[in-house]
Steps between C-alpha positions, in 0.01 A plus 500: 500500500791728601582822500842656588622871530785592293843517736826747404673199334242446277390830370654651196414213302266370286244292643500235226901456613378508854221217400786272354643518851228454696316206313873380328359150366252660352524548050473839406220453319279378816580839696416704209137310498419524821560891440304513232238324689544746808591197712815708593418905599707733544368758754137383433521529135577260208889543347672392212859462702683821386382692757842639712436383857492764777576438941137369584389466228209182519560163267175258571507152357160344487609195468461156720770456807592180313492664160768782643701206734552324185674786280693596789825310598684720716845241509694644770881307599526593843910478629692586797607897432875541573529875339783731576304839483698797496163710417167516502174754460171438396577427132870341469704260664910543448616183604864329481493217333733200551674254263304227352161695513302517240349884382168317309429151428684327202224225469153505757662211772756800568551701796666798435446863723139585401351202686715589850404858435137433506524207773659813696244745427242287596647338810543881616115564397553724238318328221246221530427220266171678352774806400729277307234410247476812324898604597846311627777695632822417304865626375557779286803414323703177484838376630679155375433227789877528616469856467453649845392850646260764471141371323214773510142350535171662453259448799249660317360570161629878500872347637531239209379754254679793608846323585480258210450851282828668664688217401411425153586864452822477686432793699641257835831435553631143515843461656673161513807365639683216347830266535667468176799296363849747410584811661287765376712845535236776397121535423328487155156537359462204237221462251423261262187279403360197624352199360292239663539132425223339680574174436820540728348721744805718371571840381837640255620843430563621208626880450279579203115458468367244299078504449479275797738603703405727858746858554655497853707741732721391811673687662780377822761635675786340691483503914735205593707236323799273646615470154292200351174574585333862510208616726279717230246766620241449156221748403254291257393812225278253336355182658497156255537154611837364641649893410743574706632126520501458132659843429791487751583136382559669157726764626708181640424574835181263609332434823669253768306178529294600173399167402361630108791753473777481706821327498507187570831444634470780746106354591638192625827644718159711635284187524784299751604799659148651588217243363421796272253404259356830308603790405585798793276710328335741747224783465623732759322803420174647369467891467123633477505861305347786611148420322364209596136526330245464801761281734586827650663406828784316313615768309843553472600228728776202461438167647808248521561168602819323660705318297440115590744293758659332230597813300639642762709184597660478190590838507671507780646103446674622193575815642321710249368741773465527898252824421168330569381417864298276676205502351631516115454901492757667254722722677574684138346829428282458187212685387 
């Protein structure tokens, strides 16, 4: 028999969802049974699993150690945690993250962010093992492997909700900065529609919708160009796979080193003369609005992260720009 009290990331829910966590190789159909049968209470009294869980709220299982030790597998990849935070509270992490990372695992051997974000948080002692059953920390929003820069996480349940919310509604600005091929002389907002090919791991534009096809806004501005390649600032309006890669490359103008959309000649003058091997695609800049649902003390603030050694090498090898320092901080005045 066990009993547990009800924590902050758990509440909210409904306790048959918080069940399927807690016992997760057990079928459905054996949690509902043992409710029926009472041999899981919720504050002292049988439940049928709809109940909403309130903080402190008491779940008891009366069931055998072994019973319990056998629905619960609690699988948890611990990995050395090299994050580059640039903020934390209590319910988010704003990290930087660097080329080659993954934002969520492809296929289950995979390492991507959420497994160093929760190696961190419990190496620091601010989850245990016992919390990660019912909730795991993990990104809000996605960026491509060789896309670097800003990634939001949600520490806790409120965080992932909240900031996941904000973004699917676009209330959060997402600034990006870019290297593309051809000398871009003025800024644009382009829109078109997008269409997946999964089989490719691909995406085309197309400028009129078609019933499968995904609407999708981009807006850039020039800040520096030697004349055959163009440093973009890039606000993403809408947020679909490969986006801003994919829609650039169909103005003419892709990503340098963009191995599914760039050009290839100008890849592999990139490739000898820097080892570049992905696209210098960079999220610089994420703007919170004003209201921020319940994550109160990150409202209206910016968080940005310095472009990575690389892109700032070739910028100032091919003498695109001298205006970033040391530590890959745009000297530019943007928003």
């Amino acid at each position: 028999m066990q009993t547990r009290s009800v924590t902050p990331n758990e509440a909210g829910q409904r306790l048959d969802k918080l069940l399927t966590k807690i016992l997760n190789q057990a079928p459905k159909s054996f949690i509902y049974k043992m409710l029926r049968k009472k041999n899981i209470t919720l504050n002292g009294k049988k439940a049928d699993g709809s109940e909403k869980l309130a903080i402190g709220d008491e779940i008891t299982l009366w069931l055998s150690d072994e019973t319990i030790d056998k629905f619960s597998q609690n699988t948890i990849l611990r990995v050395r945690s090299h994050l580059d935070i640039l903020y934390e509270d209590r319910d988010i992490l704003v990290i930087n993250k660097p080329v080659g990372t993954l934002s969520q695992k492809a296929v289950p051997s995979d390492i991507s962010v959420n497994e160093e974000i929760i190696s961190y948080m419990l190496d620091t002692h601010q989850v245990t093992e016992a919390d990660l059953k019912s909730f795991r920390p993990a990104a809000c929003h996605r960026l491509d492997r060789n896309t670097s820069g800003v990634l939001i996480a949600g520490k806790s349940l409120q965080g992932l909700q909240d900031m996941s919310q904000l973004i699917r509604q676009r209330s959060v600005g997402k600034y990006y900065c870019c290297l593309v091929c051809g000398h871009v002389e003025k800024g644009a907002a382009i829109q078109g529609y997008l269409i997946k090919d999964p089989a490719q791991n691909k995406v085309r534009i197309i400028p009129e919708g078609g019933s499968s096809g995904d609407y999708i806004k981009t807006i850039y501005e020039p800040l520096a160009s030697n004349g055959t390649m163009t440093l973009l600032w890039v606000q993403l309006i809408t947020g679909r796979s490969h986006q801003i890669r994919a829609h650039l490359a169909a103005t003419g103008h892709p990503i340098a080193g963009d191995p599914k959309y760039g050009n290839e000649a100008q890849n592999r003058r990139l490739f000898h003369a820097y080892h570049l091997k992905y696209q210098l695609l960079h999220c610089i800049q994420m703007t919170m609005p004003k209201d921020t649902l319940r994550l109160r003390e990150i409202s209206g603030m910016t968080f940005r992260a310095p472009l990575p050694g690389k892109f700032t090498d070739i910028l100032r090898g091919e003498n695109i720009t001298d205006k970033v320092d040391s530590h890959g901080n745009l000297e530019f005045k943007r928003p």
